[in-house]
KEDREN-362717 format. One line per 3 residues: number of its first residue (from 0); their letters; for each residue x, y, z of C-alpha. Coordinates in Angstrom, 3 decimals, padded with zeros to 6 digits. Example, Ala and Ser with C-alpha at 12.3 -4.5 7.8 and 13.67 -1.06 7.14 Angstrom:
2
0 = as = 012.300 -004.500 007.800 | 013.670 -001.060 007.140;
This chain:
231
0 = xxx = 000.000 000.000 000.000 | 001.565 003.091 -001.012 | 002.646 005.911 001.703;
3 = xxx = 001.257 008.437 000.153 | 001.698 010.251 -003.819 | 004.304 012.983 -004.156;
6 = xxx = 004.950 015.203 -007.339 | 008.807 016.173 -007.404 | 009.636 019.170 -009.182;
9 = xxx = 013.010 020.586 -009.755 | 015.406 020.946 -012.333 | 017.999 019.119 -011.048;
12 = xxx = 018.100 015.815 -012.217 | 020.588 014.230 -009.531 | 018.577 015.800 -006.663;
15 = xxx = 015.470 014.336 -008.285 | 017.280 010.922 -008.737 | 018.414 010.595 -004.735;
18 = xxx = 015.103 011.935 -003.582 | 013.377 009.507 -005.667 | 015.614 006.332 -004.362;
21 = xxx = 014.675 007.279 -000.445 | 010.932 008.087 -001.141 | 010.326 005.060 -003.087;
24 = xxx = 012.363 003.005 -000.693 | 009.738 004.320 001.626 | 006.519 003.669 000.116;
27 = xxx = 005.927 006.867 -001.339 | 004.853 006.889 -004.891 | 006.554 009.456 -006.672;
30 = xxx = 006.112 011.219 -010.185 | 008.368 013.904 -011.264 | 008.926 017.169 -012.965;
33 = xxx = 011.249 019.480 -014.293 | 009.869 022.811 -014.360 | 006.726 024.542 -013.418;
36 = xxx = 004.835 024.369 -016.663 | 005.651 020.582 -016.519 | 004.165 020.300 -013.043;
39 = xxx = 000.783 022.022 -013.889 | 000.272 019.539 -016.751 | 000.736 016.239 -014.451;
42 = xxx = -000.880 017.822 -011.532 | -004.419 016.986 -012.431 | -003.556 013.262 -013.794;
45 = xxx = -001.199 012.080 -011.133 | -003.380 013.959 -008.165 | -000.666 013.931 -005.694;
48 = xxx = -001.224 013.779 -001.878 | 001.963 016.405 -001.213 | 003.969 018.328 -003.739;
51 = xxx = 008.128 019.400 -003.272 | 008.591 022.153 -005.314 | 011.983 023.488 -005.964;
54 = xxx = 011.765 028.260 -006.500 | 014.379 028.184 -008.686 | 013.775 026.870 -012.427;
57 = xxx = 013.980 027.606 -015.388 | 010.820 029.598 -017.254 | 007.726 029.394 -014.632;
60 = xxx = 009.566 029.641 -011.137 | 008.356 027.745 -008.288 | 006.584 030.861 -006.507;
63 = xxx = 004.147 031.102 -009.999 | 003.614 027.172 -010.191 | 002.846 027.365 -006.202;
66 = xxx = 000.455 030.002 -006.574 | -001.398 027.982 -009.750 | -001.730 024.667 -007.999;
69 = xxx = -003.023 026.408 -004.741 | -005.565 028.366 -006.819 | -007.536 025.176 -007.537;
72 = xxx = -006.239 022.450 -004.549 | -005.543 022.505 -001.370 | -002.899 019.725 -001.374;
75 = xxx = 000.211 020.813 000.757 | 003.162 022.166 -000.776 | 006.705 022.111 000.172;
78 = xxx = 008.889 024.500 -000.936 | 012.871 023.844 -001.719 | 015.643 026.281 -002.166;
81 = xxx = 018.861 027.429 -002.036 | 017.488 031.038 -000.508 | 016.944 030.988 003.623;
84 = xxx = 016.280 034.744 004.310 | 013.095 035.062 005.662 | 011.962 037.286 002.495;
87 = xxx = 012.080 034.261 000.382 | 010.402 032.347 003.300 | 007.740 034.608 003.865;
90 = xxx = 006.659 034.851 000.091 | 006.785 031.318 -000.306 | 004.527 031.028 002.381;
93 = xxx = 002.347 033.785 000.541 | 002.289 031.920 -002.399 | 000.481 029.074 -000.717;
96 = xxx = 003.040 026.647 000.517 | 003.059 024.808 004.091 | 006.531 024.969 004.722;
99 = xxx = 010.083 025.491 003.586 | 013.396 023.575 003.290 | 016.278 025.466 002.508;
102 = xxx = 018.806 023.395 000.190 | 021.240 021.742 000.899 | 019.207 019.916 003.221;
105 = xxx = 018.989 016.052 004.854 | 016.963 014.092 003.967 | 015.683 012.665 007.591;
108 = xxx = 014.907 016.661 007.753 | 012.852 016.300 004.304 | 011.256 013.273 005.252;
111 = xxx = 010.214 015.233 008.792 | 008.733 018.037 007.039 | 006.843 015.737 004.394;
114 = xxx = 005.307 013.920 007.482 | 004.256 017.210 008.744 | 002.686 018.653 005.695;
117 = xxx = 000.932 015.434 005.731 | -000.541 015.114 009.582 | -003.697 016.065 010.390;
120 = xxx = -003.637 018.500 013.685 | -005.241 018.160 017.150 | -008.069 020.085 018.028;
123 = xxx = -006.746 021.273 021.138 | -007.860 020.837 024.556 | -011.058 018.496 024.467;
126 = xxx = -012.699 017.689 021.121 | -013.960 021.330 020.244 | -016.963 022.121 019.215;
129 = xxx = -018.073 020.827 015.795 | -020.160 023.970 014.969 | -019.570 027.392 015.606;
132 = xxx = -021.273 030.941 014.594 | -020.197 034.065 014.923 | -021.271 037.068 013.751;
135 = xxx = -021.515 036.256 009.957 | -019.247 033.418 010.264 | -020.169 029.885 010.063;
138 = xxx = -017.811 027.092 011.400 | -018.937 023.320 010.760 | -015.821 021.349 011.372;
141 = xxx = -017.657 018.120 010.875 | -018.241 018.913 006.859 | -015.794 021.664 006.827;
144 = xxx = -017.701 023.837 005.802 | -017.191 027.757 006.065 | -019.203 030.845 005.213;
147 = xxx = -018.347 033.926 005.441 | -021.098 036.547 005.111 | -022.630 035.238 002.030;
150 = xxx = -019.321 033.799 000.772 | -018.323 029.976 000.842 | -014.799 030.135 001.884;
153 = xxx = -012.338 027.220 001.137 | -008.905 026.981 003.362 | -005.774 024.452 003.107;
156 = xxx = -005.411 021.708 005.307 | -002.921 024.007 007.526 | -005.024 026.927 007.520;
159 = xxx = -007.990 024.853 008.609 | -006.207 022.861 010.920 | -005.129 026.231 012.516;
162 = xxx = -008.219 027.822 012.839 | -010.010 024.395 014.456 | -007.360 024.781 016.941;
165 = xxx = -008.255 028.028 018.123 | -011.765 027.745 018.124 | -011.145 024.474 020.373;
168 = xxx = -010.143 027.287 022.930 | -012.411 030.396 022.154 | -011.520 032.948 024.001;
171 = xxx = -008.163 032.214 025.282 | -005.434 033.054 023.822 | -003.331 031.016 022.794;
174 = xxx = 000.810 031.175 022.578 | 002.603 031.408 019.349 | 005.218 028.456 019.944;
177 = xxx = 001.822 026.383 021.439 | -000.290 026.717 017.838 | 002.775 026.145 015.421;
180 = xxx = 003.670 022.991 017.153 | 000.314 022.007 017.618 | -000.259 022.508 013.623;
183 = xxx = 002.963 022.296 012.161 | 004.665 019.833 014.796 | 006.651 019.763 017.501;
186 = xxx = 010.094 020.991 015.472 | 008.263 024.304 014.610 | 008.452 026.123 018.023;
189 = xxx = 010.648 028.891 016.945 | 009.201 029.456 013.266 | 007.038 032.423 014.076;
192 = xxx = 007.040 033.604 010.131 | 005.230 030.992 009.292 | 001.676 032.294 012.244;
195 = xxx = 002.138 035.819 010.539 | 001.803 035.336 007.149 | -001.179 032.143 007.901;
198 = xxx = -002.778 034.054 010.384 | -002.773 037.103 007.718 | -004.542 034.538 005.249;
201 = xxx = -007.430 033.376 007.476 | -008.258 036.967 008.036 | -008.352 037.759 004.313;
204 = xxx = -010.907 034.936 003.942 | -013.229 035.227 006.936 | -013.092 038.660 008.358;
207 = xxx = -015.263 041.183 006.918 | -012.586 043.516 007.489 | -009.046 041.676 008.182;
210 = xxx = -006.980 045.253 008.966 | -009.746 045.155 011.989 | -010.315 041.810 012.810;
213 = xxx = -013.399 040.980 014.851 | -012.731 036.779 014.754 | -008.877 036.427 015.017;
216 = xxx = -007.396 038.264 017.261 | -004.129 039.373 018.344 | -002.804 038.980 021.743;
219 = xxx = 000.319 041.292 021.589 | 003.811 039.386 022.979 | 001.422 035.955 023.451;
222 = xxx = -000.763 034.533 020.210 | -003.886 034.948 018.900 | -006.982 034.010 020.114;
225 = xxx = -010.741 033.147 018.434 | -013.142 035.618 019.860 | -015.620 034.552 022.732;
228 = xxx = -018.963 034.388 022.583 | -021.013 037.502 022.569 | -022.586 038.954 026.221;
C-alpha cells in the first residue's frame, strides 16, 4: 500500500534521482517534474497527496507554479531552495506553501517536514466544538464547511487545521510556539514567520474587514486568540 503520492519538481536531475531512491524506498509513490509548466500539466492526472517544489527553475519559477496549484487544490506544498532569508520564506509562504526547506538539506529533515505537511492536527484541549457561529461566520468542522457573510470560503489543510485549533479554545489566547507545534509539529516552536503570514490569510478569507479583525485576534507578545462568545 503506497505511503502516500508525491509530485517532485526541480530541475535538477541528480537531486530528483536521490530523492526519488529514499521516497520510493519508503513507500511513497513518486512522479516527477522538471519545471513549473511541466508540473501544472501532471498535476491533475497524477493527483498527488503532497507536492516538493523546488523556486528556482527555469521559465515558470516555483513561486508562480505554487500560486497555480493552490488556486484550484488545497494539497500541501513544500517548498525547496537554495534562498533561507526570511523574504524568500515569507513569500513562499504567501504563495500558498506549508513549509520550507532550505537546500542543501537532509533528507531525515525532508522526510520530517513531508510527514508534517501530511498530519492532520489536534483540536486542542477536548474535542472542540463541531459547529460554531459568529457574527456572519459559520464554522462546521464536521463537513468543513465555512461561510463567510454570504461567501463559501475554502482553506488548506494548515489553515484549517489552525483555525479548528483556536476555536477548540475560544476565548483564550493562545501562545505562538503552542499553535505552530500544535499545527505544524513539535520541530516548529521557533518558526514564528510561518503564524504571521497564515494568520494574515485566514483573516483575508473570513473577516469582513481583516486590517480590523473581529474573529482572530491578536494577543500582543502571546498569540492569537478566536473571539468569545457575545454577552
Amino acid at each position: 500500500m503506497s505511503a502516500g503520492k508525491i509530485l517532485m519538481v526541480d530541475d535538477d536531475p541528480q537531486i530528483r534521482r536521490v530523492m526519488r531512491v529514499r521516497l520510493t524506498g519508503l513507500g511513497y509513490e513518486i512522479i516527477e517534474a522538471r519545471s513549473g509548466e511541466q508540473a501544472l500539466e501532471v498535476f491533475r492526472e497524477f493527483l498527488p497527496d503532497l507536492v516538493l517544489l523546488d523556486l528556482n527553475m527555469p521559465g515558470m519559477g516555483g513561486q508562480a507554479a505554487c500560486r497555480q496549484i493552490r488556486e484550484g487544490s488545497d494539497v500541501p506544498i513544500i517548498i525547496l531552495t537554495v534562498s533561507n532569508t526570511e523574504n524568500e520564506k515569507v513569500q513562499a509562504l504567501d504563495a500558498g506553501a506549508d513549509d520550507y526547506v532550505t537546500k542543501p538539506f537532509g533528507m531525515n529533515e525532508l522526510l520530517a517536514r513531508i510527514r508534517a505537511a501530511l498530519r492532520r492536527a489536534p483540536t486542542g484541549p477536548g474535542s472542540g466544538p463541531q459547529h460554531v457561529q459568529v457574527g456572519e461566520l459559520e464554522i462546521d468542522f464536521e463537513t468543513r464547511k465555512i461561510r463567510a457573510g454570504k461567501r463559501n470560503v475554502r482553506l488548506t489543510p494548515k489553515e484549517f487545521d489552525l483555525l479548528r485549533y483556536l476555536v477548540a479554545q475560544r476565548g483564550k489566547p493562545v501562545p505562538h510556539r503552542e499553535l505552530l507545534q500544535a499545527v505544524w509539529g513539535p520541530d516548529y516552536g521557533d518558526q514564528t514567520e510561518y503564524l504571521r503570514v497564515f494568520i494574515t490569510h485566514l483573516r483575508r478569507k473570513l473577516e469582513p474587514n481583516p486590517s480590523k479583525p473581529r474573529y482572530i485576534l491578536t494577543e500582543p507578545w502571546v498569540g492569537y486568540c478566536f473571539a468569545g462568545p457575545e454577552e
